[in-house]
C-alpha positions as CSV (number, residue, x, y, z in Angstrom):
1,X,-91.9,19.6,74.6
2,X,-89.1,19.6,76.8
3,X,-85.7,17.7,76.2
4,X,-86.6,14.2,77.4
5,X,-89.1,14.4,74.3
6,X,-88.7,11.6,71.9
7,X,-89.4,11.3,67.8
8,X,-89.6,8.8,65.3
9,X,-88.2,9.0,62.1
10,X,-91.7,9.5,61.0
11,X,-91.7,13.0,62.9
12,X,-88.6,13.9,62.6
13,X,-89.3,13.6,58.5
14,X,-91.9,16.1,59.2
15,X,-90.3,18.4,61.4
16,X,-87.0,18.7,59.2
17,X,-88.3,18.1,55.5
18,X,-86.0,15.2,55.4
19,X,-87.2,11.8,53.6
20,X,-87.1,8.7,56.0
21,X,-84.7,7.2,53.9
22,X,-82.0,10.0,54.2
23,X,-82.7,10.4,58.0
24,X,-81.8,6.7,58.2
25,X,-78.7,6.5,56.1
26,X,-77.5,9.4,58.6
27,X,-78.0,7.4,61.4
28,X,-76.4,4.3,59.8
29,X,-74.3,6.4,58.8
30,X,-73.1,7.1,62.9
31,X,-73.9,11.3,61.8
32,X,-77.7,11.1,63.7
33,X,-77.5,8.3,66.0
34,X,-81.0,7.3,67.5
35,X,-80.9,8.5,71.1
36,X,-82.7,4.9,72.2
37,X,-85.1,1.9,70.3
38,X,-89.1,1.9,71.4
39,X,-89.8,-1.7,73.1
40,X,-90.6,-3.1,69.3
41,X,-87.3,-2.1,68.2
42,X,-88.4,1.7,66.0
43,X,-85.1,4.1,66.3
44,X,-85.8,7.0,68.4
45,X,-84.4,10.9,68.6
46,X,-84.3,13.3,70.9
47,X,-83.8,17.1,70.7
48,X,-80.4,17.3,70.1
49,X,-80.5,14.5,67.5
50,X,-83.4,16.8,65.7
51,X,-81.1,19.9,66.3
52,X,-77.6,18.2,64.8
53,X,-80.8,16.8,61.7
54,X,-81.5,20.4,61.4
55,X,-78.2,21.6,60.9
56,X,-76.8,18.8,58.9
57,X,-79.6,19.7,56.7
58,X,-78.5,23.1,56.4
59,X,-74.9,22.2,55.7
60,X,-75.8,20.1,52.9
61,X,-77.6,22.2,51.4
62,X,-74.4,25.1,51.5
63,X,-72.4,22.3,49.7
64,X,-70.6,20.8,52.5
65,X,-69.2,17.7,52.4
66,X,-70.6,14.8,54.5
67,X,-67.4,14.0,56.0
68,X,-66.6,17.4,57.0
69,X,-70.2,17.5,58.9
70,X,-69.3,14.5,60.3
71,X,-66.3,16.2,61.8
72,X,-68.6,19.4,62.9
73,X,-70.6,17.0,64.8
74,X,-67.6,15.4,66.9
75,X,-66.6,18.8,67.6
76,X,-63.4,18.9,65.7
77,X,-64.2,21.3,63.3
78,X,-66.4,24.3,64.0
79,X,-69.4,25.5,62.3
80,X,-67.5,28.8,61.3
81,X,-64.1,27.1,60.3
82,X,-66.3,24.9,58.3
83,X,-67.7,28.4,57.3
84,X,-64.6,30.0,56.1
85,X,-63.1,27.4,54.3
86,X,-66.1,26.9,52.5
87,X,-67.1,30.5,51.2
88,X,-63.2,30.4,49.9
89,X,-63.5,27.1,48.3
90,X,-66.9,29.1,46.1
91,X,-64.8,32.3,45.8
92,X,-62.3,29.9,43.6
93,X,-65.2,28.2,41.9
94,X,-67.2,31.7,41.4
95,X,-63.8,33.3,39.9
96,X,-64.1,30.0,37.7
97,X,-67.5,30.0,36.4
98,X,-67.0,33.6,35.4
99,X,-63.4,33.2,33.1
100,X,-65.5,30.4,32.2
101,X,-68.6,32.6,31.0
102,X,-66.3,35.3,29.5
103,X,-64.7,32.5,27.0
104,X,-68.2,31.8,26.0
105,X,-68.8,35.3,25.2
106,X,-66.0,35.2,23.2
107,X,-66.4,32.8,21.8
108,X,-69.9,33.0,21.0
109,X,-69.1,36.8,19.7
110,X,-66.1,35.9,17.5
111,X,-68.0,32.4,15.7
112,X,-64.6,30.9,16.8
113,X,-63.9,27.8,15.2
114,X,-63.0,24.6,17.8
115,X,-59.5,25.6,17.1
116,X,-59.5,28.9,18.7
117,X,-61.8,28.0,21.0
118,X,-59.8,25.4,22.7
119,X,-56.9,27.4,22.3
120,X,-58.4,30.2,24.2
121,X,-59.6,27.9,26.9
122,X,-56.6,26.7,27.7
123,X,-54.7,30.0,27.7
124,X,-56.9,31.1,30.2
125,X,-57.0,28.4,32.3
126,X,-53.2,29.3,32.9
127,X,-52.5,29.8,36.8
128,X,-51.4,33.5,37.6
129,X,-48.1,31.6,37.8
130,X,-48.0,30.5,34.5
131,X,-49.3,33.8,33.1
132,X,-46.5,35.7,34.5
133,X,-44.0,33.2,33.2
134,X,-45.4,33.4,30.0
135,X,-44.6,37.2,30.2
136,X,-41.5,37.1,31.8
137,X,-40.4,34.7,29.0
138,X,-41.1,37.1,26.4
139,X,-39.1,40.1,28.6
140,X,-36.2,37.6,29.0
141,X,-36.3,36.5,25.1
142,X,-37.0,40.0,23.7
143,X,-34.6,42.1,25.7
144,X,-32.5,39.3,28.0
145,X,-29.0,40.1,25.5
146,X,-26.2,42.1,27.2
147,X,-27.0,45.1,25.1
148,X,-30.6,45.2,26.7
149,X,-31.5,48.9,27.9
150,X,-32.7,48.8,31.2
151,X,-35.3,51.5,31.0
152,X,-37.0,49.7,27.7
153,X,-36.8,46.3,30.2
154,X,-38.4,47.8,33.2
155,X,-41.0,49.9,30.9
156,X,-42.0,46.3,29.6
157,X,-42.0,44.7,33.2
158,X,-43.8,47.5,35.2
159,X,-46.9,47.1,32.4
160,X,-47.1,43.5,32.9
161,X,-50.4,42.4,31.9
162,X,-52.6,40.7,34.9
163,X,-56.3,39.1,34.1
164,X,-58.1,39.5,36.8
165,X,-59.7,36.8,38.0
166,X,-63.6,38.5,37.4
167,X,-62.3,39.3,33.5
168,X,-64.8,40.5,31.1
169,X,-65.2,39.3,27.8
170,X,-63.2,42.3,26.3
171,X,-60.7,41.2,29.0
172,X,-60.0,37.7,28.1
173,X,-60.1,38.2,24.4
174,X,-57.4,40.9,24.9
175,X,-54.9,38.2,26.9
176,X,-55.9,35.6,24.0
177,X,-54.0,37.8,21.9
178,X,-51.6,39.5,24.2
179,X,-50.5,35.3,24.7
180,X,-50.7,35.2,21.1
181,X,-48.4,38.1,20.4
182,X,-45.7,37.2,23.1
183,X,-45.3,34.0,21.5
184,X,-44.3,35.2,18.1
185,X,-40.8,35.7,17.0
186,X,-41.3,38.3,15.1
187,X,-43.1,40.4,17.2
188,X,-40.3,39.9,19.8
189,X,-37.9,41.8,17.1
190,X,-40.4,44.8,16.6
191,X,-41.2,44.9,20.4
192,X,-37.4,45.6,21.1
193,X,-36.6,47.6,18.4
194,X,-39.8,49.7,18.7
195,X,-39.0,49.6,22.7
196,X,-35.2,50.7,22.5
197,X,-36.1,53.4,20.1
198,X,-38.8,55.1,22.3
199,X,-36.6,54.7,25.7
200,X,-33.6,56.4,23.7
201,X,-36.0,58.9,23.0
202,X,-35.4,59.4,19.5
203,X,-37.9,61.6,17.4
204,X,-38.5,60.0,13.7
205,X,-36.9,61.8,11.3
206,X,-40.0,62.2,9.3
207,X,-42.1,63.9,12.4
208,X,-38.5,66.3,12.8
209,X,-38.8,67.6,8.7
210,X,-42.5,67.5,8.8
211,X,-42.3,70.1,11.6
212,X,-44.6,70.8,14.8
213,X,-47.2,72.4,13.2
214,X,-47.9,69.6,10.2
215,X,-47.7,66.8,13.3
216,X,-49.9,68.5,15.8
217,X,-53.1,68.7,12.7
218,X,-51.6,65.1,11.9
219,X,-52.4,64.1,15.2
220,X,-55.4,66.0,15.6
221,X,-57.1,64.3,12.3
222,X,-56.2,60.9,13.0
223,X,-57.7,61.0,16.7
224,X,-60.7,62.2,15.3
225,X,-61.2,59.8,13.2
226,X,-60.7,57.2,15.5
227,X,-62.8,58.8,17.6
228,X,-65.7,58.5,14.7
229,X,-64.7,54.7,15.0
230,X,-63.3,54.8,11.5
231,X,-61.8,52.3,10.0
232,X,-58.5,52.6,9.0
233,X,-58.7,49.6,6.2
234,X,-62.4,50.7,4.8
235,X,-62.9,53.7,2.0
236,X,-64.3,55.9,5.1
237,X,-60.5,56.4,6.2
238,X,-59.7,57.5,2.3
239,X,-60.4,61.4,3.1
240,X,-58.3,62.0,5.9
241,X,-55.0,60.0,4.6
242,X,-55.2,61.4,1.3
243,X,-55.6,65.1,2.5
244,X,-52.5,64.0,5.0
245,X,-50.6,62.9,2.2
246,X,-51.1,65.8,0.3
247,X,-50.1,68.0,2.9
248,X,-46.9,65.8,3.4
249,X,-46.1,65.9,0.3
250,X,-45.5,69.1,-0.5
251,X,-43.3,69.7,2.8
252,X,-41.4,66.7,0.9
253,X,-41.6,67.6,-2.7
254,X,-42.9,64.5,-4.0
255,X,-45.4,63.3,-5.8
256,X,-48.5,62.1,-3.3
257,X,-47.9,58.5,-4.8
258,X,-47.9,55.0,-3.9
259,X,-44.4,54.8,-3.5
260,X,-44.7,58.3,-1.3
261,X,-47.4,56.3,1.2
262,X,-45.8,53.6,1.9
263,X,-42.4,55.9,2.4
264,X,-44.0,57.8,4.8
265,X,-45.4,54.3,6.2
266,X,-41.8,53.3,6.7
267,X,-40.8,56.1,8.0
268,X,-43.2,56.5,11.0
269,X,-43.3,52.2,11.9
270,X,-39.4,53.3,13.1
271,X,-41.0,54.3,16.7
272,X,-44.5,53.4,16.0
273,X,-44.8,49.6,15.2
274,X,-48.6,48.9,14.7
275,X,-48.5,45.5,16.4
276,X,-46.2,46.9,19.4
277,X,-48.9,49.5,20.0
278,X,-51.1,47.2,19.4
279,X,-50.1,45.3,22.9
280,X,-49.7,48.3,24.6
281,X,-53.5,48.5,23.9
282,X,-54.3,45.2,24.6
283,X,-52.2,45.4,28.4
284,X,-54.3,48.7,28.8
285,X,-57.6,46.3,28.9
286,X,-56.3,43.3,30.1
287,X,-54.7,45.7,33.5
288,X,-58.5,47.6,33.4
289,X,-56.7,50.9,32.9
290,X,-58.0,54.1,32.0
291,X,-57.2,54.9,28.9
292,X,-54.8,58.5,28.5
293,X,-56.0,60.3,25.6
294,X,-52.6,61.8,24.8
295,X,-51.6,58.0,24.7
296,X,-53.5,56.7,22.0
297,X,-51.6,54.9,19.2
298,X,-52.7,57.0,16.3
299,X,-49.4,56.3,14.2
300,X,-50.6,52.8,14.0
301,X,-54.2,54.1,12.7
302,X,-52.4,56.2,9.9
303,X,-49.4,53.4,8.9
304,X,-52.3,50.8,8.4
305,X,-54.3,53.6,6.5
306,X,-51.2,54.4,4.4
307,X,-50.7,51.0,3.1
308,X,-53.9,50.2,2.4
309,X,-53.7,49.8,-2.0
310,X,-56.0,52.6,-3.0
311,X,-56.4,54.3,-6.2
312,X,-54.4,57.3,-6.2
């Protein structure tokens, strides 16, 4: 067939899968205008018209606006402007549908109640804006007083927490409570306390009496423990804090008591808040970095095992 060729609506239906109806709406619609009328009035379409049906069809079916094809057609807007705009516009809504999928999980994981699930929603659903405002409101109202150290400030800032926009499930639930932590008073106070002591690089006096060699097995026991994922709040954790309060207490000469745990509690929360290590961890998986053995909070393993109430 060459281009002086002619169709119906009839064959063009059959040539590009399109109902009648839709190929008529086009043309009323001024996207596929018929190229001429047959003597009894039928619309009829040459090869361009089937070629611009053709490709209409296939813009549809990407997702692409009608309006916008109708500017493809009059030649203001090319097919691979069209193109580019598009794939971004599904890049946002891909980058959607996933956040979107890992709340589920979450959700679906924890049992949350509607509560917690709409408050995780719309935490989430923060821009990257808002997100880092929310942080840099907690810098500012944890360490913005003219006594601020510097170094504890920039520590704080250079960890910023970021969720990337393909977070996992372990990633979102982290920033649920990184949002949840930043927002509490408290926690402000034992962030900079915790913060200033560590940049002033103060040793607690505890670890100082207890000596190296008492704080290197300390160390050594606790990370294997959390290594065995054990518990610090269950019975499992029993064996290696009593045997560490033994051991302590006889550098101390006390009796390996109640009142002796939750000294020796006190006494290591003065650079080793549980909940400040606690974010620490949580920016580690929100930020997708690699966890450095020689980093991992173990004090805050061993304070929450101390002060468990056990028979002793």
């Amino acid at each position: 067939m060459d281009a002086m060729t002619l169709y119906s609506i009839g064959e063009l239906a059959r040539r590009t899968g399109l109902s009648v109806r839709t190929i008529r709406f086009y043309s009323d619609s001024g996207v596929v205008a018929p190229t001429t009328r047959s003597p009894a009035g039928y619309r009829l379409y040459d090869l361009d018209a089937l070629r611009r049906l053709e490709l209409l069809r296939t813009l549809r079916e990407l997702g692409i606006d009608l309006a916008t094809i109708q500017r493809v057609m009059d030649r203001e807007l090319s097919v691979a402007e069209v193109a580019a705009a598009h794939a971004d516009a599904i890049d946002v809504q891909i980058r959607a549908l996933q956040l979107r999928r890992s709340v589920l999980r979450v959700v679906a994981g924890r049992g949350s109640d509607p509560e917690e699930t709409t408050l995780m929603h719309r935490l989430t659903q923060l821009s990257v804006e808002e997100r880092r405002r929310l942080i840099d409101d907690f810098v500012e109202g944890t360490f913005g007083t003219v006594d601020a150290d510097p170094a504890g400030v920039a520590m704080v800032r250079a960890a910023t927490p970021d969720l990337p926009d393909d977070a996992s499930s372990e990633q979102v639930a982290a920033w649920v409570e990184i949002a949840e932590l930043v927002s509490d008073d408290e926690f402000r106070t034992r962030m900079r306390r915790t913060t200033l002591y560590q940049v002033a690089g103060h040793t607690p006096a505890i670890e100082t009496e207890a000596g190296e060699e008492l704080m290197t097995f300390t160390r050594q026991q606790v990370t294997e423990a959390m290594e065995c994922g054990i518990d610090p709040l269950t019975d499992r954790a029993a064996p290696v804090v009593d045997d560490l309060v033994e051991r302590f207490s006889e550098v101390f000469a006390h009796a390996p008591d109640k009142e002796f745990r939750y000294w020796m509690a006190q006494r290591f929360e003065e650079a080793h808040d549980p909940k400040v290590d606690r974010y620490w961890r949580l920016v580690w998986i929100v930020n997708g970095w690699q966890v450095v053995p020689n980093l991992i909070p173990v004090y805050s393993w061993l304070i929450q095992a101390l002060r468990i109430d056990r028979d002793v």
